[in-house]
N, CA and C atoms of all chains as a GROMACS GRO file, in nm:
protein
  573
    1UNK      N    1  -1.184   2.785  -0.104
    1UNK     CA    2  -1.099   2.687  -0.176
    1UNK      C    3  -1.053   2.747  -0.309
    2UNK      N    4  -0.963   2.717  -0.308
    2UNK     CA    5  -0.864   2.786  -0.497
    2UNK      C    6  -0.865   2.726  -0.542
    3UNK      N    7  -0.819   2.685  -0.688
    3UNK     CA    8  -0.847   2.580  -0.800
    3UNK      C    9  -0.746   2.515  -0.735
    4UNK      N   10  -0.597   2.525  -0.694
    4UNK     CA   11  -0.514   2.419  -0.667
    4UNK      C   12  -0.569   2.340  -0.502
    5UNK      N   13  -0.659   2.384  -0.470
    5UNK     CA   14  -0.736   2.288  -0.355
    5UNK      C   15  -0.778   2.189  -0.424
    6UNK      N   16  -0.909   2.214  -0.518
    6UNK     CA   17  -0.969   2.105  -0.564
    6UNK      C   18  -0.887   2.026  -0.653
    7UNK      N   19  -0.775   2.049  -0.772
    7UNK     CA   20  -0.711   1.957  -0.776
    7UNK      C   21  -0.678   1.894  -0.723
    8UNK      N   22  -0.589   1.953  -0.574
    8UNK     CA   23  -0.503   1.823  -0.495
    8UNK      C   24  -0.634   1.741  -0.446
    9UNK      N   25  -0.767   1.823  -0.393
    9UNK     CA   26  -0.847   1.735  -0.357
    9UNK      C   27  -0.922   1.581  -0.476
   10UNK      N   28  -0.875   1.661  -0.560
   10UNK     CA   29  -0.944   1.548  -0.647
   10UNK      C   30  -0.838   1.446  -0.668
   11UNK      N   31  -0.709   1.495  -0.718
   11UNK     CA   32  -0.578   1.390  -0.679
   11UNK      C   33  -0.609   1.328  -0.547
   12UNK      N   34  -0.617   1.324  -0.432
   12UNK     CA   35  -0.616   1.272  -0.302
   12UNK      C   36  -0.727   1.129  -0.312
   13UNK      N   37  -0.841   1.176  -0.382
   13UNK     CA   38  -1.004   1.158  -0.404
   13UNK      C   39  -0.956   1.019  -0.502
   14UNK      N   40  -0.909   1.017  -0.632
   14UNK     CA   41  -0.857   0.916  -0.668
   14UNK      C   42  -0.765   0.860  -0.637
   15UNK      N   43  -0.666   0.879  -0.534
   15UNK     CA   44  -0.581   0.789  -0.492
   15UNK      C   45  -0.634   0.700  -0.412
   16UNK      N   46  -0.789   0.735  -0.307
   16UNK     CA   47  -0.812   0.639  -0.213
   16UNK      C   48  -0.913   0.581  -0.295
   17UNK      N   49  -0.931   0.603  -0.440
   17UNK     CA   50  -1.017   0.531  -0.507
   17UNK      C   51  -0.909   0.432  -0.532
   18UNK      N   52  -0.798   0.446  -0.594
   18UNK     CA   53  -0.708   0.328  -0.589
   18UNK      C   54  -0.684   0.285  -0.466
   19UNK      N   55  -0.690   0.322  -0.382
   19UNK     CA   56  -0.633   0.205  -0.258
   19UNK      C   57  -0.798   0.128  -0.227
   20UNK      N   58  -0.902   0.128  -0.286
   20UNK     CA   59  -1.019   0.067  -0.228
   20UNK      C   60  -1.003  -0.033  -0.344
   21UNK      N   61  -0.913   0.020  -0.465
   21UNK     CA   62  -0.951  -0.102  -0.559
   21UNK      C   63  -0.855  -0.227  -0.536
   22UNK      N   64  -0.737  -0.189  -0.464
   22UNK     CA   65  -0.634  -0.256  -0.420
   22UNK      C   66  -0.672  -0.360  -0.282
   23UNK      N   67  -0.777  -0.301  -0.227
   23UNK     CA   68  -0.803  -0.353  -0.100
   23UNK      C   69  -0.921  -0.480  -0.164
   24UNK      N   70  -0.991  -0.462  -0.251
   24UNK     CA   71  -1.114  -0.529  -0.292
   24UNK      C   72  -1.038  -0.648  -0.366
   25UNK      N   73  -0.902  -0.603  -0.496
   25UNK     CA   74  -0.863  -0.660  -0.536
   25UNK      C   75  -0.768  -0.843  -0.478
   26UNK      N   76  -0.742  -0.746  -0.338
   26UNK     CA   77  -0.662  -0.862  -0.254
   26UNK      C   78  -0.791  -0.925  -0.197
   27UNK      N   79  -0.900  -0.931  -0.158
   27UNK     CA   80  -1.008  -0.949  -0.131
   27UNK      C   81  -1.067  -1.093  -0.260
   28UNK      N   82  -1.045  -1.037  -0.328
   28UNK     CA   83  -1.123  -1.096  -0.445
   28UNK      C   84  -1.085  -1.174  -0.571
   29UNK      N   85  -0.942  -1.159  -0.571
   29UNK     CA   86  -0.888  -1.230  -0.692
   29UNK      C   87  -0.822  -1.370  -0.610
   30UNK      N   88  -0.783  -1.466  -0.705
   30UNK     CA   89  -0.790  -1.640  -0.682
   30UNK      C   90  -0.669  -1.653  -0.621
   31UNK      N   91  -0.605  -1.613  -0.666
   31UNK     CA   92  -0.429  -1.650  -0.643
   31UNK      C   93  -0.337  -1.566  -0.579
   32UNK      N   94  -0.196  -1.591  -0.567
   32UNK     CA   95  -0.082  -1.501  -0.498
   32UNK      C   96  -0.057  -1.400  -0.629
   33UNK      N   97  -0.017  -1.490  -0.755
   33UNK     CA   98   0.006  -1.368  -0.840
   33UNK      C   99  -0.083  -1.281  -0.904
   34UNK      N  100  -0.251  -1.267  -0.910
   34UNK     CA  101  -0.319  -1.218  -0.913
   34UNK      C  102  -0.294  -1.101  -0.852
   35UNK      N  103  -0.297  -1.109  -0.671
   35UNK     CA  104  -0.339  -1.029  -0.608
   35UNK      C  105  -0.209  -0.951  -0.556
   36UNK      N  106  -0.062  -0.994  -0.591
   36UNK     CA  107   0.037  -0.926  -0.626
   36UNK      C  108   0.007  -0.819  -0.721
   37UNK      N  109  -0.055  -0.849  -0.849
   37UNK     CA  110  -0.105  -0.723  -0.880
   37UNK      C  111  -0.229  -0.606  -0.868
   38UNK      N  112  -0.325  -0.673  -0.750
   38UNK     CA  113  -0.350  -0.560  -0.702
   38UNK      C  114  -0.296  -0.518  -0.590
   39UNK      N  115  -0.226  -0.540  -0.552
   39UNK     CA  116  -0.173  -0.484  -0.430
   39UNK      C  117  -0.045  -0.385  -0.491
   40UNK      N  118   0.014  -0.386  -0.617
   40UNK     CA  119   0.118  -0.292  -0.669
   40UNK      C  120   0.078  -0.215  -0.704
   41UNK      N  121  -0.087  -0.207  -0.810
   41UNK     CA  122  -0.156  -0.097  -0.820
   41UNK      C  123  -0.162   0.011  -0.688
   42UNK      N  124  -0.212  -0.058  -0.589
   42UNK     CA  125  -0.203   0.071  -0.490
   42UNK      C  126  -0.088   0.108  -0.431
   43UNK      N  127  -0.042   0.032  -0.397
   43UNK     CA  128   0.110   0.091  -0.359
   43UNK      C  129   0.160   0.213  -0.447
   44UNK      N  130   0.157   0.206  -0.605
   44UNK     CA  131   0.265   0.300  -0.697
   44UNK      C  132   0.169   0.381  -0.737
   45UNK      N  133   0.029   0.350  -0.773
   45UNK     CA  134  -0.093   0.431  -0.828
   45UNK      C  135  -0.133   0.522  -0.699
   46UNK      N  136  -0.194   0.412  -0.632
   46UNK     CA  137  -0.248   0.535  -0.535
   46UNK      C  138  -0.207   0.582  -0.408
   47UNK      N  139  -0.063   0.529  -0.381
   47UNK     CA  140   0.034   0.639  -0.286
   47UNK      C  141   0.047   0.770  -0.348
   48UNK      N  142   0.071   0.737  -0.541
   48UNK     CA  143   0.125   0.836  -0.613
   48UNK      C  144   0.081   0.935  -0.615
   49UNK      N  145  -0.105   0.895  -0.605
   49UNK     CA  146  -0.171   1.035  -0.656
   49UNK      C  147  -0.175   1.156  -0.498
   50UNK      N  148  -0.183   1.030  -0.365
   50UNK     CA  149  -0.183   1.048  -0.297
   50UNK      C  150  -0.058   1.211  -0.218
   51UNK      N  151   0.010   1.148  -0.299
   51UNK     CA  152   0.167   1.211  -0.206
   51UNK      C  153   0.140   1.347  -0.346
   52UNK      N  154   0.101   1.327  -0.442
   52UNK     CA  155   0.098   1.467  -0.595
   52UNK      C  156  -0.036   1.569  -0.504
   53UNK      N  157  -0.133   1.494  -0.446
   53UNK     CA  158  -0.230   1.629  -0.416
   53UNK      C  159  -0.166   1.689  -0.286
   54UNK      N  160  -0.050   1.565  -0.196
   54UNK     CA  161  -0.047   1.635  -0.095
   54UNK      C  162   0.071   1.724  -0.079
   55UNK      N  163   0.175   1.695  -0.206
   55UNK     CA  164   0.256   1.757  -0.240
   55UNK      C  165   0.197   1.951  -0.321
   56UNK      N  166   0.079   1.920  -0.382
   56UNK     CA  167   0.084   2.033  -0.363
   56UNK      C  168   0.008   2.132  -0.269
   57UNK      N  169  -0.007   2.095  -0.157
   57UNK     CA  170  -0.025   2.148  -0.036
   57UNK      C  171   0.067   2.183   0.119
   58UNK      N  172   0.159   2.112   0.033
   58UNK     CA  173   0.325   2.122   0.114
   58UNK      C  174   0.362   2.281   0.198
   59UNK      N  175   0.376   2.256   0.302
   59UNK     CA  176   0.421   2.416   0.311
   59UNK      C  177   0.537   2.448   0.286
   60UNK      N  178   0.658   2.400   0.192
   60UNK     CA  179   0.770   2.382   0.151
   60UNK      C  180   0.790   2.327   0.065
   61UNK      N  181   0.916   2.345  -0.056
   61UNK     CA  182   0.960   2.293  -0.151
   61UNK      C  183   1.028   2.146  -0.053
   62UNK      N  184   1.125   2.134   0.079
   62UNK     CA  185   1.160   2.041   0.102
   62UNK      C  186   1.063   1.979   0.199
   63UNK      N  187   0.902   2.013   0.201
   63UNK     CA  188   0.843   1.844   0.243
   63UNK      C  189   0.789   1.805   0.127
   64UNK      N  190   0.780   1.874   0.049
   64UNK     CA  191   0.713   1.827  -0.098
   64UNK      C  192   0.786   1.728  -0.154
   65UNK      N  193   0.950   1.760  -0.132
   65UNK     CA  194   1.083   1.676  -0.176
   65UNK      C  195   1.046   1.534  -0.086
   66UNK      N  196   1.039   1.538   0.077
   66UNK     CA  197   1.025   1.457   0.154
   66UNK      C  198   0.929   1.389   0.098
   67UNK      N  199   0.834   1.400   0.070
   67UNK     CA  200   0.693   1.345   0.009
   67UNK      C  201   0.732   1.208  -0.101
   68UNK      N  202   0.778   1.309  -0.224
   68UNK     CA  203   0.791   1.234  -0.306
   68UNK      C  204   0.939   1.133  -0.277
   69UNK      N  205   1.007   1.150  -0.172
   69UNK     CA  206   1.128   1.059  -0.184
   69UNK      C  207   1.048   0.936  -0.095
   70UNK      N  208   0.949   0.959  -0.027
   70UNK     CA  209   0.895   0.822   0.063
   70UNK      C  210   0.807   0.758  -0.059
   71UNK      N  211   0.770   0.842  -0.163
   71UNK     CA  212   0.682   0.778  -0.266
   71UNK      C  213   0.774   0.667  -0.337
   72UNK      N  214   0.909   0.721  -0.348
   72UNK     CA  215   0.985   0.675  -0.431
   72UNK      C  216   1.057   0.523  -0.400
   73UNK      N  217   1.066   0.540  -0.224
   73UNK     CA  218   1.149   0.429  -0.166
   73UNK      C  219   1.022   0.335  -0.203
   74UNK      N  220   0.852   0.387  -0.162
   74UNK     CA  221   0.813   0.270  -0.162
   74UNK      C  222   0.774   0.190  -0.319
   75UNK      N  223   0.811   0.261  -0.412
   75UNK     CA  224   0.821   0.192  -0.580
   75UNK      C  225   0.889   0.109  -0.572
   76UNK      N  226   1.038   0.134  -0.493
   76UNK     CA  227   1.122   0.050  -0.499
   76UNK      C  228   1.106  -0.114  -0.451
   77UNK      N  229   1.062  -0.033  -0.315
   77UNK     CA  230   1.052  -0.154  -0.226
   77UNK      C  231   0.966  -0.242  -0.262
   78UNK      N  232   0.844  -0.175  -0.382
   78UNK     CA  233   0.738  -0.247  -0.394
   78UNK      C  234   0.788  -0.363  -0.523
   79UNK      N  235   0.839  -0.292  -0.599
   79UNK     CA  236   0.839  -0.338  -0.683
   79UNK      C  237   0.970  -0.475  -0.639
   80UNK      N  238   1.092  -0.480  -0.577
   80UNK     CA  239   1.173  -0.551  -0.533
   80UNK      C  240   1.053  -0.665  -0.461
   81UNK      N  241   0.993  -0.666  -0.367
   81UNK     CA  242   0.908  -0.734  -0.312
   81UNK      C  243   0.810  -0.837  -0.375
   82UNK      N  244   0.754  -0.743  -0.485
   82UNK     CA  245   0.662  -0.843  -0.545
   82UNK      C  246   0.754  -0.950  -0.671
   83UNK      N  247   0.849  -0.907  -0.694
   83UNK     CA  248   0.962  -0.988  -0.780
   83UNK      C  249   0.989  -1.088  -0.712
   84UNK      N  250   1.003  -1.071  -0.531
   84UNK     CA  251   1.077  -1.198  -0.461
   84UNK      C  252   1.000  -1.291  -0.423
   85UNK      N  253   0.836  -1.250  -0.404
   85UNK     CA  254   0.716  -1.256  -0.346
   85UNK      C  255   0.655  -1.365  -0.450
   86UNK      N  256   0.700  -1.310  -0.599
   86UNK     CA  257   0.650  -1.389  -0.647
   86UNK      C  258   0.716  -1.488  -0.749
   87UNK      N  259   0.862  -1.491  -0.772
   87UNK     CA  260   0.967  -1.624  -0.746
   87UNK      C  261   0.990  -1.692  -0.664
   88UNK      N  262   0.933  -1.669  -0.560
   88UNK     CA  263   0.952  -1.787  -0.450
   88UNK      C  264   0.815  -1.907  -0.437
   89UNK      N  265   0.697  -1.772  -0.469
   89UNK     CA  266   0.582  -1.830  -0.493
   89UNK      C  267   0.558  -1.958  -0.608
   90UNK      N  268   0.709  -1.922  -0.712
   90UNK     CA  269   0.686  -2.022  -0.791
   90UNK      C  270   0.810  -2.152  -0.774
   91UNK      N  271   0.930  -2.103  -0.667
   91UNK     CA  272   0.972  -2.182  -0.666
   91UNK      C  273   0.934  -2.321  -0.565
   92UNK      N  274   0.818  -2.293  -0.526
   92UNK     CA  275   0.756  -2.337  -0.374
   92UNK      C  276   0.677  -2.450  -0.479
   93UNK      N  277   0.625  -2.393  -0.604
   93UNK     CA  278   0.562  -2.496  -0.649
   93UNK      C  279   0.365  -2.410  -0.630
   94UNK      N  280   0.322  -2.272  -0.577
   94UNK     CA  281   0.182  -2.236  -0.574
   94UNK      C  282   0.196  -2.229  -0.730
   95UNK      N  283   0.079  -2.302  -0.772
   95UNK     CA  284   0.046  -2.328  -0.895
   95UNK      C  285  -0.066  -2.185  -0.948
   96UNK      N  286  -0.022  -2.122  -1.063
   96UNK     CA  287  -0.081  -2.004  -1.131
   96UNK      C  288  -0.244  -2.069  -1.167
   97UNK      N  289  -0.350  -1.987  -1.091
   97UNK     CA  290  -0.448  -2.008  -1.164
   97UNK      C  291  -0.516  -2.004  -1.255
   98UNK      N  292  -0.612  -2.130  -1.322
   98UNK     CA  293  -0.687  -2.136  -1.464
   98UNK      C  294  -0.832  -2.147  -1.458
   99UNK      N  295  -0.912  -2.062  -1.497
   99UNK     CA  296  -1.040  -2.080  -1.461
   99UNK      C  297  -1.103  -2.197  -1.448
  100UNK      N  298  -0.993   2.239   0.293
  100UNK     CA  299  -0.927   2.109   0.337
  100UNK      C  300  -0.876   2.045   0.379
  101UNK      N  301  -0.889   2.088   0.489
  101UNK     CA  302  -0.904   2.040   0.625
  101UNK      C  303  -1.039   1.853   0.615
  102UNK      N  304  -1.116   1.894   0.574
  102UNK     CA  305  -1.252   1.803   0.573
  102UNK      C  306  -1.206   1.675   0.467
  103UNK      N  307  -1.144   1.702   0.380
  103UNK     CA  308  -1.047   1.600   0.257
  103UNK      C  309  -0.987   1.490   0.353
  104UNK      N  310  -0.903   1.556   0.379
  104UNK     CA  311  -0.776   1.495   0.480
  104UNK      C  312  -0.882   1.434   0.584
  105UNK      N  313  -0.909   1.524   0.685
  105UNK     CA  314  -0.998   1.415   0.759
  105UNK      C  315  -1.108   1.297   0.798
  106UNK      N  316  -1.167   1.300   0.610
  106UNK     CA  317  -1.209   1.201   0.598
  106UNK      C  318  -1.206   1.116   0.531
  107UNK      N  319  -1.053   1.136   0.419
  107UNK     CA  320  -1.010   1.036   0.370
  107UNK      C  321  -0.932   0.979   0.478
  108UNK      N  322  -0.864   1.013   0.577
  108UNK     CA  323  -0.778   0.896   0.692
  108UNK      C  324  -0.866   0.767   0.729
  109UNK      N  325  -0.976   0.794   0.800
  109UNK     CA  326  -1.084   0.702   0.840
  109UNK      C  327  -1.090   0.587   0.688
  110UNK      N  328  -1.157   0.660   0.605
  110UNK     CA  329  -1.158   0.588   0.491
  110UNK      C  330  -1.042   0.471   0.497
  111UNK      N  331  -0.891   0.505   0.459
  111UNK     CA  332  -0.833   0.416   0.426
  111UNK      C  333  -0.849   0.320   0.586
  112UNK      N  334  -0.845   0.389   0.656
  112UNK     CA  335  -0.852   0.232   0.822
  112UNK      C  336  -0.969   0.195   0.776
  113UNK      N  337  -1.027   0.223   0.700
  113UNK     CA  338  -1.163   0.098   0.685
  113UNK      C  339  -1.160  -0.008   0.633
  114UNK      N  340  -1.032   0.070   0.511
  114UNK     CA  341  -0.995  -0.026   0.391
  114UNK      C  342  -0.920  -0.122   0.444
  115UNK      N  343  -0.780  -0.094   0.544
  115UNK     CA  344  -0.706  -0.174   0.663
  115UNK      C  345  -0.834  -0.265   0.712
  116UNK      N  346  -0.938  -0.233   0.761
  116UNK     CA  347  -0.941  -0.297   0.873
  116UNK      C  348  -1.071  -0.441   0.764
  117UNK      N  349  -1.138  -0.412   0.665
  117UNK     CA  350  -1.159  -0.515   0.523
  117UNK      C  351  -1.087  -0.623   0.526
  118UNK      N  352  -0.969  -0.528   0.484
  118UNK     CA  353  -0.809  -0.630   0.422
  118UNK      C  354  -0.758  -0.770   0.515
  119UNK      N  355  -0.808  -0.678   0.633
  119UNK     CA  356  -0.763  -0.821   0.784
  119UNK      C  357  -0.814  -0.969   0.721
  120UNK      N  358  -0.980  -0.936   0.653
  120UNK     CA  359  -0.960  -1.087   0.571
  120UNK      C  360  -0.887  -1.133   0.538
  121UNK      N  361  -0.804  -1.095   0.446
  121UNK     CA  362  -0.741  -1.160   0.353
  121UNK      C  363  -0.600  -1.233   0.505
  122UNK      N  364  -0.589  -1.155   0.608
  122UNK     CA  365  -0.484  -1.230   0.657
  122UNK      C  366  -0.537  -1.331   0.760
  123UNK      N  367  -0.656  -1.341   0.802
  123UNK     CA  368  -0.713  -1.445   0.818
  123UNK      C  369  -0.720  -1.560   0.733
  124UNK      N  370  -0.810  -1.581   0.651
  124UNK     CA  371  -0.813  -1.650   0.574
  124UNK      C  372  -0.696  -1.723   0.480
  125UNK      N  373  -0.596  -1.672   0.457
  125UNK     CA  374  -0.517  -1.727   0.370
  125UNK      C  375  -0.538  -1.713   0.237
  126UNK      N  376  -0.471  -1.801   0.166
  126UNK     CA  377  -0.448  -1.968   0.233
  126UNK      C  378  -0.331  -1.971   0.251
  127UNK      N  379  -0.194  -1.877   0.184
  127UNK     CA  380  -0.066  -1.930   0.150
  127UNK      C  381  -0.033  -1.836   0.274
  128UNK      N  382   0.131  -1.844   0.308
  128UNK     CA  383   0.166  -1.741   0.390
  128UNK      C  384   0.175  -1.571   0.310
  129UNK      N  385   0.246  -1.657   0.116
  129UNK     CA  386   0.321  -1.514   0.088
  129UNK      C  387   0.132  -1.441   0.087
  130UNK      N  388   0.001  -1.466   0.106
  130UNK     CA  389  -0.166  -1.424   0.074
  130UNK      C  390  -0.093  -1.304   0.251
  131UNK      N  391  -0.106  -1.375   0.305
  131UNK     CA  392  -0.100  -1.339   0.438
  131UNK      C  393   0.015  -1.157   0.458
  132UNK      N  394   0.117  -1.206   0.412
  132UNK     CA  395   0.169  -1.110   0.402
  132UNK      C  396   0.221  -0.985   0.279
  133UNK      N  397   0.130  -1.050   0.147
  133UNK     CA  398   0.103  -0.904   0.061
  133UNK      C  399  -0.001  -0.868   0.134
  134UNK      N  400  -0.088  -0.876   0.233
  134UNK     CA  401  -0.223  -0.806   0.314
  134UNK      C  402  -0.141  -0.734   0.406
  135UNK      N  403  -0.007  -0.786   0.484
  135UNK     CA  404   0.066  -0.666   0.535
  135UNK      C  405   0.096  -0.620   0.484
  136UNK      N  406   0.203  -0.608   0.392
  136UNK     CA  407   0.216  -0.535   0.293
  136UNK      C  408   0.160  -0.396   0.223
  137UNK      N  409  -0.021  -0.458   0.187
  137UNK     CA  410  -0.069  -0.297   0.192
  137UNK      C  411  -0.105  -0.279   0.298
  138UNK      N  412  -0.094  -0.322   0.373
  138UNK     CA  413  -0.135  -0.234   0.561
  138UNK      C  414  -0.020  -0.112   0.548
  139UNK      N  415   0.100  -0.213   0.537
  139UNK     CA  416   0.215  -0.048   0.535
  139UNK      C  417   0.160   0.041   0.426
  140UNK      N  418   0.126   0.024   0.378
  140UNK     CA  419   0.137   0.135   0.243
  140UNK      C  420   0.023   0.186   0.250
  141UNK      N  421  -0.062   0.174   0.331
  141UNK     CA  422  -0.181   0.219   0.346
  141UNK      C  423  -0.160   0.335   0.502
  142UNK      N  424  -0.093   0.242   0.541
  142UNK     CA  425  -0.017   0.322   0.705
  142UNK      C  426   0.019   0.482   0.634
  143UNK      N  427   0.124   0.474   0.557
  143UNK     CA  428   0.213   0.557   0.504
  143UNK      C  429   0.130   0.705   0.430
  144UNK      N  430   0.017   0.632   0.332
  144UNK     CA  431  -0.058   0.712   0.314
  144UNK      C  432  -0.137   0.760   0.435
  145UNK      N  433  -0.212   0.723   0.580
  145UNK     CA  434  -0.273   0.798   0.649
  145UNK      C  435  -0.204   0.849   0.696
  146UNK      N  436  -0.045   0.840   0.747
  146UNK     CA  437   0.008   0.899   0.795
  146UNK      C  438   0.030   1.040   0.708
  147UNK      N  439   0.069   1.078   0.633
  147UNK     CA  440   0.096   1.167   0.534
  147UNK      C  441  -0.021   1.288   0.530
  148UNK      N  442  -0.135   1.258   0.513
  148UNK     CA  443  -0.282   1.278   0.498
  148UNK      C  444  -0.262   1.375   0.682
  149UNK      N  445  -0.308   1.256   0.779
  149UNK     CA  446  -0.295   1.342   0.909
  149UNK      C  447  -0.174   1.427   0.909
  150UNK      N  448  -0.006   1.393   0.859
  150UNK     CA  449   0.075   1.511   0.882
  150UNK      C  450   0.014   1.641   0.817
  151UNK      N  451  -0.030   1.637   0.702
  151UNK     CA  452  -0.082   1.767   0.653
  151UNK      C  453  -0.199   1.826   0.726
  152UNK      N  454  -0.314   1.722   0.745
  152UNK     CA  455  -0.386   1.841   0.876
  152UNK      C  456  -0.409   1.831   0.988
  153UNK      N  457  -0.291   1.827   1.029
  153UNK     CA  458  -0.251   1.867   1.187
  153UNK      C  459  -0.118   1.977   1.136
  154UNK      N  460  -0.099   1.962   1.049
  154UNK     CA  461   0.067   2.040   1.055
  154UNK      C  462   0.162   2.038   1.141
  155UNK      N  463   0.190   1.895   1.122
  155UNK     CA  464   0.276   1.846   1.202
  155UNK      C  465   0.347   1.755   1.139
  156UNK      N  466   0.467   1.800   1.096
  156UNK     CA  467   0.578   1.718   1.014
  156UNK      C  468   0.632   1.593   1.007
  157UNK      N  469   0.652   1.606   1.169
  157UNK     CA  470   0.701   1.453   1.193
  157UNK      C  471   0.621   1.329   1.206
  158UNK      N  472   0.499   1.372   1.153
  158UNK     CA  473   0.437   1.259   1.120
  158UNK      C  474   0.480   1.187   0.987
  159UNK      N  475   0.583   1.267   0.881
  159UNK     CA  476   0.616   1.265   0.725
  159UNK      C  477   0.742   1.123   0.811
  160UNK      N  478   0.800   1.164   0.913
  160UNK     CA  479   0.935   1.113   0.919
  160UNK      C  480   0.854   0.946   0.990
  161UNK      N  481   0.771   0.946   1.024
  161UNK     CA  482   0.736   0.824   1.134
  161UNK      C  483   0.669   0.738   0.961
  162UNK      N  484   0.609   0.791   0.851
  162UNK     CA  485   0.532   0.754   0.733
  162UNK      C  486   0.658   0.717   0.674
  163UNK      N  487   0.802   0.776   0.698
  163UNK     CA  488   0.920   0.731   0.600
  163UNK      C  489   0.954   0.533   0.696
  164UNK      N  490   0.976   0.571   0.818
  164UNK     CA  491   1.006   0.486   0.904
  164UNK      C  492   0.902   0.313   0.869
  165UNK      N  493   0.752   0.390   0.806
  165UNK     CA  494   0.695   0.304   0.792
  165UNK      C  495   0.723   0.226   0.680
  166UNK      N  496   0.740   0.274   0.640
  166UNK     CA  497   0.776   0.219   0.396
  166UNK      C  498   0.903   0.157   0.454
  167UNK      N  499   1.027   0.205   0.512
  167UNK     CA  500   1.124   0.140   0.538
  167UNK      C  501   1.086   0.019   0.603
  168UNK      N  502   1.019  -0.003   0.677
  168UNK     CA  503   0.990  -0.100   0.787
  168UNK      C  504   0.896  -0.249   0.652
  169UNK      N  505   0.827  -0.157   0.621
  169UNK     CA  506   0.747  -0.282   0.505
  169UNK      C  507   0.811  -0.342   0.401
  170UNK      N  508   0.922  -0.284   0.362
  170UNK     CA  509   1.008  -0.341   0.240
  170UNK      C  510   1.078  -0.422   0.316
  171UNK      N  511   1.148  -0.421   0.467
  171UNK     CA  512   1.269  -0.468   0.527
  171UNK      C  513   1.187  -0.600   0.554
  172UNK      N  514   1.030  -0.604   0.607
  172UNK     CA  515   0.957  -0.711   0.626
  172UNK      C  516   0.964  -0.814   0.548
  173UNK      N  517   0.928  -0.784   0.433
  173UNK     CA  518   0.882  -0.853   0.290
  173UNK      C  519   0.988  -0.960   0.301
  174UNK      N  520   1.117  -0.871   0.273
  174UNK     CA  521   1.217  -0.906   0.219
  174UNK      C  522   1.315  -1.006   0.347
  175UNK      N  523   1.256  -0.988   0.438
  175UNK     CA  524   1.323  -1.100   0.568
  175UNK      C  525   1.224  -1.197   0.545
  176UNK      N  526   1.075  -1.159   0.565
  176UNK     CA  527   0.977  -1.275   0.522
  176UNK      C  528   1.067  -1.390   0.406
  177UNK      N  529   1.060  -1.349   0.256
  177UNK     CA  530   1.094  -1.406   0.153
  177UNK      C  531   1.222  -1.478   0.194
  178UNK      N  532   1.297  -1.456   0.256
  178UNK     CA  533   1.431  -1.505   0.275
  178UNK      C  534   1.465  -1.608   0.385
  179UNK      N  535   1.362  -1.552   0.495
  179UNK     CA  536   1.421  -1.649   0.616
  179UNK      C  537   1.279  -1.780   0.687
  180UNK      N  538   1.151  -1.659   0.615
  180UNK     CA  539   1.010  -1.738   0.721
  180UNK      C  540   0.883  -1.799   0.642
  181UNK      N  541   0.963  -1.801   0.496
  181UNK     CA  542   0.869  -1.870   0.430
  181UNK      C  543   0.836  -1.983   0.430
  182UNK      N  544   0.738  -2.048   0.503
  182UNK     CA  545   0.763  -2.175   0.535
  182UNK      C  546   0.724  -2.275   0.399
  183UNK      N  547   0.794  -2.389   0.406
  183UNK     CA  548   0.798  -2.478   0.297
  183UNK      C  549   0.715  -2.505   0.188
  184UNK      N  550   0.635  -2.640   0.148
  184UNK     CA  551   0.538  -2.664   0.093
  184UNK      C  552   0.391  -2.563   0.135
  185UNK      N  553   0.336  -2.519   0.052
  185UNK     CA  554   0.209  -2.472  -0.025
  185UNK      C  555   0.126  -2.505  -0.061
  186UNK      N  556  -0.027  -2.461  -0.021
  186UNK     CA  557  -0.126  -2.525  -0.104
  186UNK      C  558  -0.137  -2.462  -0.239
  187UNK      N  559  -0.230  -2.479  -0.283
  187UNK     CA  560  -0.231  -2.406  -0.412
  187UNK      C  561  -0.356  -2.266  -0.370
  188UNK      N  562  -0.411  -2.233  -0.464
  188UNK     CA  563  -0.457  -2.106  -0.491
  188UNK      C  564  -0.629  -2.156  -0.456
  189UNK      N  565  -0.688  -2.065  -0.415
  189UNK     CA  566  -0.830  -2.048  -0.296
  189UNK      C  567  -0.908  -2.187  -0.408
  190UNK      N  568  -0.984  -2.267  -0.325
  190UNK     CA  569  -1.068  -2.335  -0.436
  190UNK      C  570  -1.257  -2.310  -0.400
  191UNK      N  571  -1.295  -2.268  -0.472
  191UNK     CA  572  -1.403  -2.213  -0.494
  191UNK      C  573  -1.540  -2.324  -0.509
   0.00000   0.00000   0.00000
């Protein structure tokens, strides 16, 4: 292993540490808009780190490109989603929780 | 690293297969489908992970197909299948 192994491995290593916190988070918090934000954490956090260790293990400059453009659609998508996900949530009337 | 990749994939289907709570349980629909939601994005990442060790590319293009497919969801969900009145938020 070369030093740029264990980086990407350690990039990879915290990304599925973010997707376990994302998974626990939807698991565990009260509400829709709560758990809208853990579920964006993993999507943008730990796809991110995900697609950076595996980007640098790419056997090419253009899957590395490929990599980060699927990282990118899903920012988008994520972030468009939880905007609609969670204006509708309030136009429906789900009331924001108070301890 | 070869051993990375192959045992972070498992990992995240564990995390998938956890998450199924949340689409059981509820309570609301939009609960139900941010749990699909990271299913895709969780898809996308194993997919990615196995394209690199297998070395096999077109697993990158079936992981693009997937992110496309979860945003197009969301966003037909929000628009056409949200069904009406709501309870409120889990009561404990």
């Amino acid at each position: 292993m070369t030093l740029s192994d264990y980086l990407s491995a350690a990039l990879l290593i915290a990304g599925a540490v973010f997707y376990l916190a994302g998974t626990l988070g939807l698991l565990r918090f009260p509400d829709v808009y709560t758990r809208l934000h853990a579920l964006t954490k993993a999507d943008n956090v730990g796809l991110g780190l995900m697609v950076a260790g595996l980007a640098m293990q790419a056997e090419s400059w253009a899957a590395a490109g490929k990599l980060l453009l699927i990282w990118l659609l899903v920012l988008l998508a994520g972030a468009g989603v939880s905007y609609l996900v969670a204006r509708g949530a309030l136009q429906k009337g789900v009331r924001v929780w108070k301890r | 690293m070869q051993i990375v990749y192959l045992s972070l994939a498992p990992f995240l289907l564990l995390n998938l297969g956890v998450g199924m709570w949340r689409v059981f349980r509820g309570p609301t629909a939009a609960d139900r489908m941010l749990a699909a939601q990271l299913f895709g994005t969780t898809a996308v990442a194993m997919l990615l992970l196995l394209a690199q060790a297998y070395g096999n590319a077109a697993l990158r293009d079936v992981a693009l197909v997937f992110a496309l497919l979860a945003a197009v969801t969301a966003v037909a969900f929000v628009q056409r299948a949200w069904p009406g009145q709501e309870a409120d938020h889990d009561t404990e």
